[in-house]
C-alpha positions as CSV (number, residue, x, y, z in Angstrom):
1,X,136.8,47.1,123.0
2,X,137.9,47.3,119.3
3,X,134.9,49.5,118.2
4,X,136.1,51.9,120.9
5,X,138.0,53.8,119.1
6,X,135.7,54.1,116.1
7,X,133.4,57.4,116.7
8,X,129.8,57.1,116.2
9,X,129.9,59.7,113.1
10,X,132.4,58.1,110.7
11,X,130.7,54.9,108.9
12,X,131.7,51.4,109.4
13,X,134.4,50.4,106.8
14,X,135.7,47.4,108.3
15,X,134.1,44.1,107.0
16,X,133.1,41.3,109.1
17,X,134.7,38.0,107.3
18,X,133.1,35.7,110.2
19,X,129.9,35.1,108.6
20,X,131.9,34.9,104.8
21,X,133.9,31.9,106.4
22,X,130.6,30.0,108.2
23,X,128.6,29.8,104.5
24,X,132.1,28.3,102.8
25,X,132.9,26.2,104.9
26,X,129.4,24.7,104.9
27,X,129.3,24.7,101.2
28,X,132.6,22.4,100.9
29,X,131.0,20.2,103.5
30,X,128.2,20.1,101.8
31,X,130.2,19.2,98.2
32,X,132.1,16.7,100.3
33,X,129.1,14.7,101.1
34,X,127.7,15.0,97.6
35,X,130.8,14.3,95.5
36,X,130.8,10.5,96.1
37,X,127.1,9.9,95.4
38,X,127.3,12.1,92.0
39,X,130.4,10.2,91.1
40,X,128.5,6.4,91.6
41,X,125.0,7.6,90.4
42,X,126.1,9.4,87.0
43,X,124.5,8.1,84.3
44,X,126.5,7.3,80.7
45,X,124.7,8.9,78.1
46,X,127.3,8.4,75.3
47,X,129.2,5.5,75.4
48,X,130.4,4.0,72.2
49,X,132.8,0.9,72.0
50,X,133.9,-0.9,69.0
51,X,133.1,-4.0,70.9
52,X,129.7,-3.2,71.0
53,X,129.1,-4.2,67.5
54,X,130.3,-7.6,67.5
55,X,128.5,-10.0,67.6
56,X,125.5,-8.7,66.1
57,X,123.3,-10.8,63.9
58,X,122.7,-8.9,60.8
59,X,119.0,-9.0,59.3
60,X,120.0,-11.4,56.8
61,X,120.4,-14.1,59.4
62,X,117.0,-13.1,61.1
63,X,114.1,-15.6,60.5
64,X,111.6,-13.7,58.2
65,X,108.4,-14.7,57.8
66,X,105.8,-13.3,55.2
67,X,102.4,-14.2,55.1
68,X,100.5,-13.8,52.1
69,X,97.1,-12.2,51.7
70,X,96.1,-16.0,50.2
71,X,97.2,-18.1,53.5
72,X,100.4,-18.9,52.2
73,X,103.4,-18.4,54.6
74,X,107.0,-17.7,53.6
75,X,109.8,-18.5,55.8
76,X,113.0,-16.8,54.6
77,X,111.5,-17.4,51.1
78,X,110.3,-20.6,51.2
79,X,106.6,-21.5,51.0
80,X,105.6,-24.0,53.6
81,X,102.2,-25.7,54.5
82,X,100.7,-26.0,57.9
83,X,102.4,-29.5,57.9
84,X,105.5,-28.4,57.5
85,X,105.9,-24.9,58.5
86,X,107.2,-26.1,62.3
87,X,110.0,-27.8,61.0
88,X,111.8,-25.1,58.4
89,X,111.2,-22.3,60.9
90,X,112.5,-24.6,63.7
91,X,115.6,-25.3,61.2
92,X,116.1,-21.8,60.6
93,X,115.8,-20.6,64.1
94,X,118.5,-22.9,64.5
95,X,121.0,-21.2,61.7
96,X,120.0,-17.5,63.9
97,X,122.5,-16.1,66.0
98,X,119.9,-13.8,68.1
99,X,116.9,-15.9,67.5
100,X,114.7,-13.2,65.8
101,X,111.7,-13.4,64.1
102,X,110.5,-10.7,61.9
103,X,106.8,-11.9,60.9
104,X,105.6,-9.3,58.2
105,X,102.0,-9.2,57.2
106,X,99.5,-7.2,55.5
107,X,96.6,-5.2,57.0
108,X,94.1,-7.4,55.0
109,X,95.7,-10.6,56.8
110,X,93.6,-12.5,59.4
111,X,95.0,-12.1,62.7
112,X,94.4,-15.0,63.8
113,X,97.3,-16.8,61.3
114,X,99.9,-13.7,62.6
115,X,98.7,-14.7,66.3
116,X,99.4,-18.6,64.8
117,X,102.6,-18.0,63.8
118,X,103.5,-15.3,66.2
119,X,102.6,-18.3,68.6
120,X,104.6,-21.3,66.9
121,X,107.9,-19.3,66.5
122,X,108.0,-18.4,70.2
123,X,107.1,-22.5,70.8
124,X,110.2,-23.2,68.2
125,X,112.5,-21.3,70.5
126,X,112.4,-17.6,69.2
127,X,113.5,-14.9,71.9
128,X,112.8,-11.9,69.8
129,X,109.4,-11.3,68.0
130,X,108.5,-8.5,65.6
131,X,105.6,-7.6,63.8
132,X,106.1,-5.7,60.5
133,X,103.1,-4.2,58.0
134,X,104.0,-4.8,54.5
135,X,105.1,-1.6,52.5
136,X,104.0,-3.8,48.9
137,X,100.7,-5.1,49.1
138,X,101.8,-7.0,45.4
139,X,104.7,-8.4,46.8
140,X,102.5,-10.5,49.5
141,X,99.3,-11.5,47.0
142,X,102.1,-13.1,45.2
143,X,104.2,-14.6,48.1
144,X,107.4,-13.1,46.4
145,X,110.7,-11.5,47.6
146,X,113.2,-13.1,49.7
């Protein structure tokens, strides 16, 4: 045998690579299988492309609509009636690239005219809605800015 010649006294200073071998091999085997699926699933967390930004409608050729603490509504500056509000935010809707509309209102407002014109934009073709509260509570009493 090979341990013959080994006496029982002296202490065993040969190492047994057997066992050593078994656990690598079954960790490549193991990376082998996993490889492809990490490659497929990985997730891009920071991918930056100049193309990205073309394209993009800036937020001067968003719709904006501003309704004033009086009733009056605003679209991208212009005051309009309940007659003819349907018709300048369906014209302007039609200049928009991404079809936004950006309604801003105060807190005091009625929510039943946002839910109104929340309502027709969507009806005039809007894809995008957002809500905004208005930062100058003057600048809505008197229908102003852009």
């Amino acid at each position: 045998m090979a341990g013959a010649s080994q006496k029982d006294d002296e202490p065993i200073t040969a190492i047994n690579v057997t066992p050593l071998v078994d656990v690598c091999l079954v960790l490549v085997i193991i990376f082998m299988a996993v490889a492809p699926m990490a490659i497929t699933l990985g997730i891009k967390v920071l991918e930056t492309r100049p193309s990205n930004t073309e394209g993009k409608a800036s937020v001067d050729e968003n719709v904006n609509i501003k309704i004033a603490l009086s009733g009056a509504i605003f679209v991208n500056g212009i005051q309009t009636d309940g007659v003819t509000f349907r018709g300048i935010l369906a014209a302007a809707l039609a200049k928009s690239k991404d079809k936004m509309v950006i309604v801003t209102a105060d807190a005091a407002n009625k929510v039943g005219i946002v839910v109104e014109v929340l309502d027709a934009s969507k009806q005039a073709g809007a894809l995008k809605l957002a809500v905004m509260k208005a930062s100058v509570d003057a600048d809505l009493k008197t229908g102003g800015g852009s």
